[in-house]
N, C-alpha and C positions, 0 to 999 in steps of 0.2 A: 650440929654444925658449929665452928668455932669461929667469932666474927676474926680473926687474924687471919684464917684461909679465906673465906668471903671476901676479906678487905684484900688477898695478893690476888684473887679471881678477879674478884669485880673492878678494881681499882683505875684500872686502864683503855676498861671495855662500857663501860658504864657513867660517864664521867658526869652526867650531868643533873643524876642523883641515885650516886651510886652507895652511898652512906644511908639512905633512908632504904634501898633495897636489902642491904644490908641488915639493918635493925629491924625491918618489915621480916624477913627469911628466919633470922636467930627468933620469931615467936611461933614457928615450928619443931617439935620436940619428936626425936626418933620416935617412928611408927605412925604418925601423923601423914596424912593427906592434903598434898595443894592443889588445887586443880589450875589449871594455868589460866584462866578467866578471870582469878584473884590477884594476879599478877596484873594483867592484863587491864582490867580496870581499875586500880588501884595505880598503876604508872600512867596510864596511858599509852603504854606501847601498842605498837602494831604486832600483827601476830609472828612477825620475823622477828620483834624484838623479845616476847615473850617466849618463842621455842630457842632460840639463841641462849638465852638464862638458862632453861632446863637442860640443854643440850650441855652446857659448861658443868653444871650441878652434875648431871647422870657421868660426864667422863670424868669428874673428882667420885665418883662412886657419895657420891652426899645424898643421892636418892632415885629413885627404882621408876622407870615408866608402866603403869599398866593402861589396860585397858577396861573401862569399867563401862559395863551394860547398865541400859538403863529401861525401868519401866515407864513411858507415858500416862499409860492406867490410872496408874498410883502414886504416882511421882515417886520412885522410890529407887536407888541402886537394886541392883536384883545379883549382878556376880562381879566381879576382876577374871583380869585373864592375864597373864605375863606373856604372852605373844599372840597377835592378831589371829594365826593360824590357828590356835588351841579355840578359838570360839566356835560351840557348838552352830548347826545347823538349823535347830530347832529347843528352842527354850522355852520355859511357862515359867511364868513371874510366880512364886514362893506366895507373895503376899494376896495379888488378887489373881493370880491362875490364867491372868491372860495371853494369849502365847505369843511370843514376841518374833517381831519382825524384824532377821535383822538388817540394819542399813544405816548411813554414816548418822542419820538423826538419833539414834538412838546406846551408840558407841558411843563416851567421853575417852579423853586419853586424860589421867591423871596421873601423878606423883608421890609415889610415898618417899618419906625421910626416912635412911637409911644408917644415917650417923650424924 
């Protein structure tokens, strides 16, 4: 991400601390993962305000939504999916084999950087 598009993105829509979202976002490096909870608590936004950021980011193509399973077991990611519908039915976590249920507790939506 190049802070001169962040700064013509954000500059209008973010005003009232849109420079530190800015410098916060350029310490992700393509292929990197944000989960929007970092944003989130880190500004203090509300969750409107946080999906409004990625929703700007993902239509500049600046980074990818998936959807990332997760283990309770284990505390542990277990897979990504690039659209909701591609998530299997029935999954066993990799690391402790426990077979996952799935339901929104255990769904993140996260963000990979894409450029």
């Amino acid at each position: 991400m190049s802070r001169d598009l962040l700064e013509r993105i954000f500059k209008n829509k973010f005003n009232h601390n849109a420079d530190e979202l800015i410098t916060f976002l350029l310490l992700f490096k393509k292929n990197e993962f944000i989960y929007p909870s970092t944003i989130k608590n880190k500004f203090k936004y509300d969750d409107k305000e946080v999906y409004e950021v990625f929703n700007i980011l993902e239509k500049q193509h600046l980074v990818k939504m998936y959807y990332e399973l997760f283990c309770y077991t284990c505390n542990r990611p277990v897979k990504l999916y690039d659209t909701f519908s591609k998530i299997e039915d029935e999954i066993i976590c990799d690391n402790c084999e426990t077979p996952l249920i799935i339901n929104k507790n255990n769904i993140k939506i996260i963000y990979q950087v894409i450029k």
